[in-house]
N, C-alpha and C positions, 0 to 999 in steps of 0.2 A: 314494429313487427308484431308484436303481442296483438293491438290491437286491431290490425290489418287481419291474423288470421283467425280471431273472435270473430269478427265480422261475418269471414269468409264461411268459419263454420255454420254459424248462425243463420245464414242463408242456404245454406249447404241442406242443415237442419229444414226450414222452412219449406223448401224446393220439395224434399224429402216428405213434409207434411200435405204440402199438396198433393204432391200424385197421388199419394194413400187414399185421399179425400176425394181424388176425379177417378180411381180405379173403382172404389166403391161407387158411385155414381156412374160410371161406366157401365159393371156389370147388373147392378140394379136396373136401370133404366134400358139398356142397350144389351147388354149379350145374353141376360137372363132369357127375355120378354124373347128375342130373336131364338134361342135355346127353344123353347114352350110354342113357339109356331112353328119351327123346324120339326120339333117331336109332335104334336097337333097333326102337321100335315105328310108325317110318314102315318099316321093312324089313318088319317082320310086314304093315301094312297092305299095300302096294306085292305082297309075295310073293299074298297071300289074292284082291288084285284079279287080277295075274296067272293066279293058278288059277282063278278066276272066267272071266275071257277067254277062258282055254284051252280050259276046258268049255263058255261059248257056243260058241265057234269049232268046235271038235267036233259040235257039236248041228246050227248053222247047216250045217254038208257034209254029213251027213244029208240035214238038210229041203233043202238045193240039189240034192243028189244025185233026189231025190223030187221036186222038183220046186213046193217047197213057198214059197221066197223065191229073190231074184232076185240074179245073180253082182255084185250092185253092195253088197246087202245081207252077203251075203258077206265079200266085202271090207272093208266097214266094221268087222267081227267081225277082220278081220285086222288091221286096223289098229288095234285094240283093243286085242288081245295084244303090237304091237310097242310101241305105249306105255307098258302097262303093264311090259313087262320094260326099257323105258329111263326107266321112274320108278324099278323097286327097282335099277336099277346106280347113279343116283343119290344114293338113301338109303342106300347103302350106300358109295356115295364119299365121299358127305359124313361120315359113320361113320368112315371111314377117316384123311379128314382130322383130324374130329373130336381121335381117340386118336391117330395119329401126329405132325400138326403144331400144332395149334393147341392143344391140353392141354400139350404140352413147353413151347410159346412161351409161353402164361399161366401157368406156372406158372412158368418161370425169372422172368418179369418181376415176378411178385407176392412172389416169394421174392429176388428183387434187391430191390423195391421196400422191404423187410423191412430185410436188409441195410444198405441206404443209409439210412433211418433210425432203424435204431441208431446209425450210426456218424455222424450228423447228429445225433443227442440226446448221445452222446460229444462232442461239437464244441460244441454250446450248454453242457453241464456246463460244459466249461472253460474256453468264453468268460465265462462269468457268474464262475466262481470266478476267475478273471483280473480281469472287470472289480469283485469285491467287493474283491479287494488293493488294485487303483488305486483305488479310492475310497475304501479305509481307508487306502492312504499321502497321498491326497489332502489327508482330513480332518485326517490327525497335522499335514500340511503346512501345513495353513491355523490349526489350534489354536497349533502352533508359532508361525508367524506371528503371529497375533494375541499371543498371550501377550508377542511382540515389541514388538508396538505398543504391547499396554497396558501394559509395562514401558517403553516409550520415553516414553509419553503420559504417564506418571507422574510418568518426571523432567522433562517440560517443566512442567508445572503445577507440581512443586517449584524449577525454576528460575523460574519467574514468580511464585512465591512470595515467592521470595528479589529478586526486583527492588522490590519494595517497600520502601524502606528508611525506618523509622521514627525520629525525631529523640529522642534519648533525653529532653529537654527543651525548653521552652517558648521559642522566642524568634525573633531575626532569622536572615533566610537570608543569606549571601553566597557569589557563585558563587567558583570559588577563581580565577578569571581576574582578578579584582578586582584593581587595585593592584600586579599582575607588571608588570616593563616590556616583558613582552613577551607582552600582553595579548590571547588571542586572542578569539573571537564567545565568546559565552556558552553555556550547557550547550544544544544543541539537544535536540528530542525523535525519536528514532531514531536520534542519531550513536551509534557503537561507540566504547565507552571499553576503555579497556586496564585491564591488571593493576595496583594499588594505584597508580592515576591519581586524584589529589585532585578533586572535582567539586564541593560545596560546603562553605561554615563554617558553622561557627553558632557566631556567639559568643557568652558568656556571663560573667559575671562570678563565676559560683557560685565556678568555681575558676580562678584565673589562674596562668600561666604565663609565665617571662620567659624569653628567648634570649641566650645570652652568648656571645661569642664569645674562647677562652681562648688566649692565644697559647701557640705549641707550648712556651717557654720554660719559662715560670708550671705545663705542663700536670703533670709530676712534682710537684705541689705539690697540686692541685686533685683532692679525693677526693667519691666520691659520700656522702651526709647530712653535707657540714661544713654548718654556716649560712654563710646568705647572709644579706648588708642590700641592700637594693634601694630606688632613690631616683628617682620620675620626673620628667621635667622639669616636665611640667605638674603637680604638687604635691611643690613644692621643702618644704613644710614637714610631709611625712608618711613616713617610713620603711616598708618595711614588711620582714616577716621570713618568711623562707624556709630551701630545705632545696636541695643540689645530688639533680639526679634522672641523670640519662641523659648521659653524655660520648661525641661520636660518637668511632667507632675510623677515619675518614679526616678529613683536612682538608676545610672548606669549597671547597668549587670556583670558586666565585664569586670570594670574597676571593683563593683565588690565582689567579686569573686578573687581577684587577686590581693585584695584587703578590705577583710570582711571589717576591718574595726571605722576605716574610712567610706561617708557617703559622697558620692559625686553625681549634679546632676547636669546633664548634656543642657547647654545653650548656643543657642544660635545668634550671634553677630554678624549683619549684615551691614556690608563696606560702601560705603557711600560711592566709592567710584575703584575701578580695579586697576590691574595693569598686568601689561604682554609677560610680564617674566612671571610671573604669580601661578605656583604648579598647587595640580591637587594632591592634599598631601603632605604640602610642607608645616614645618613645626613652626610656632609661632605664639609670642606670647601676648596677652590681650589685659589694658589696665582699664576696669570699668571706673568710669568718674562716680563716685559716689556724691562728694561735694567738693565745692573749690570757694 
C-alpha cells in the first residue's frame, strides 16, 4: 500500500509538472502571439475608422460650407473622429499593456509555476523513497517480531508438552504429601511447583527398594554391590536378597536433628526381585554381608 501510493503520488506529482511546462508553452507560443494580433488588429481597425471619420468630417465642411447639412450634423462627424481616435489610444494602450505588464506577469507566474513543481515532484520523490525505507524497516520489524513469537510460541507448546507427565507403568497414584508429618493439602491444579519437588508415587512392586540407614561408624565398612539380606517384619519367614545401590554423601537431617550425637547416612538397597505383598513403607531390617 505504502508503495502503491508513492507511485501514485509521484505521477500525480509528474502530471502536475507537465501541464506547468505545456501551460507555459501554451501561452508563450499560442495565446500570447494570438493576444498581440488580436490588439494589432483592433489598432488597424480603430486607425481605418479613424480615417474613415476624418474623410466624413472633411466632406461634411464642404457640404456645411454649401450649405448642404446643418452645423448639428456637422458636429456629430466631429464627434465621430474624437471617438474614434480615443478608440485607437485605447487599442493601443491595451497593446501596450499587453507586451509591457501583463506578458512579464504571466509569464513569470507560468514559468514559477514550472518551477515550484519541479521542485514539489523533487519533494514527493523523496517523501515516497522515505516513506518505502519506513515501511521496509517496518516490515523487517514486524518479520523480526513475529519470528519472535513463533519462536516464543514454540517453546511454550514444548513446555506444555513437557507438563504431561506419563507414568512409565500401570498402577496406584499416591500424592507424595501422604504419610509426611508434615502433611501439606494435596497436589492442587494451578499451584506452582518448584525445582525436583516430589508431587506423586507410584508404587509398584515390579522392582523394590529398601532404605537403611548406615551409622557413620559401620559407614567405612559398607561398600556399594556388597549383598544385602533383608527381612520384613510382616513376613518374618521370607528373606529376600539384594545389592547395596546409592550411599548418600551427607547425614540424614532428620535423624540428626532428633540425635544430634548420632550420624546416619541414607542408603539405598536394591532387591533383586520383589513380591505382591511388599507395601511402601514397611519396616524392615537389612544385614549388609561384610565377609563370609
Amino acid at each position: 500500500v505504502v508503495i502503491s501510493q508513492g507511485e501514485s503520488d509521484v505521477s500525480q506529482a509528474e502530471q502536475t509538472c507537465r501541464f506547468a511546462v505545456l501551460d507555459l508553452k501554451k501561452y508563450e507560443e499560442g495565446e500570447y502571439p494570438e493576444q498581440v494580433q488580436q490588439a494589432n488588429g483592433d489598432i488597424t481597425i480603430a486607425e481605418e475608422e479613424l480615417q474613415r471619420a476624418v474623410d466624413t468630417l472633411e466632406s461634411s465642411r464642404e457640404l456645411e460650407a454649401e450649405g448642404f447639412i446643418t452645423q448639428n450634423e456637422l458636429e456629430a462627424d466631429e464627434l465621430a473622429v474624437k471617438r474614434s481616435k480615443i478608440k485607437l489610444e485605447l487599442a493601443k494602450s491595451r497593446l501596450n499593456v499587453l507586451q509591457v505588464f501583463t506578458h512579464q506577469r504571466t509569464s513569470e507566474k507560468l514559468a514559477s509555476d514550472v518551477e515550484q513543481s519541479g521542485k514539489a515532484l523533487e519533494r514527493v520523490r523523496r517523501k515516497a523513497a522515505a516513506n518505502n525505507l519506513q515501511a521496509e524497516a517496518d516490515l523487517r520489524a514486524r518479520e523480526a517480531e513475529y519470528e519472535r513469537q513463533q519462536t516464543k510460541l514454540e517453546k511454550i507448546n514444548e513446555q506444555i508438552s513437557k507438563c504431561k507427565i506419563t507414568a512409565p507403568v500401570s498402577g496406584m497414584v499416591i500424592y507424595a504429601t501422604t504419610g509426611q508429618w508434615r502433611a501439606g493439602e494435596p497436589l492442587e491444579e494451578g499451584r506452582e511447583v518448584r525445582e525436583r519437588e516430589d508431587l506423586i508415587y507410584l508404587p509398584t512392586t515390579a522392582s523394590v527398594m529398601v532404605e537403611i540407614m548406615v551409622p557413620e561408624y559401620s559407614l567405612r565398612k559398607v561398600k556399594p554391590d556388597m549383598p544385602v539380606r533383608v527381612t520384613v517384619e510382616a513376613m518374618p519367614d521370607k528373606a529376600f536378597e539384594g545389592r547395596v545401590g546409592k550411599i548418600a554423601m551427607m547425614p540424614d537431617p532428620f535423624s540428626a536433628w532428633r540425635n544430634p550425637d548420632q550420624k546416619v547416612y541414607a542408603t539405598e538397597v536394591y532387591l533383586d526381585e520383589g513380591d505382591d505383598k511388599l507395601r511402601v513403607g514397611m519396616n524392615c531390617m537389612a544385614d549388609v554381608i561384610i565377609e563370609e
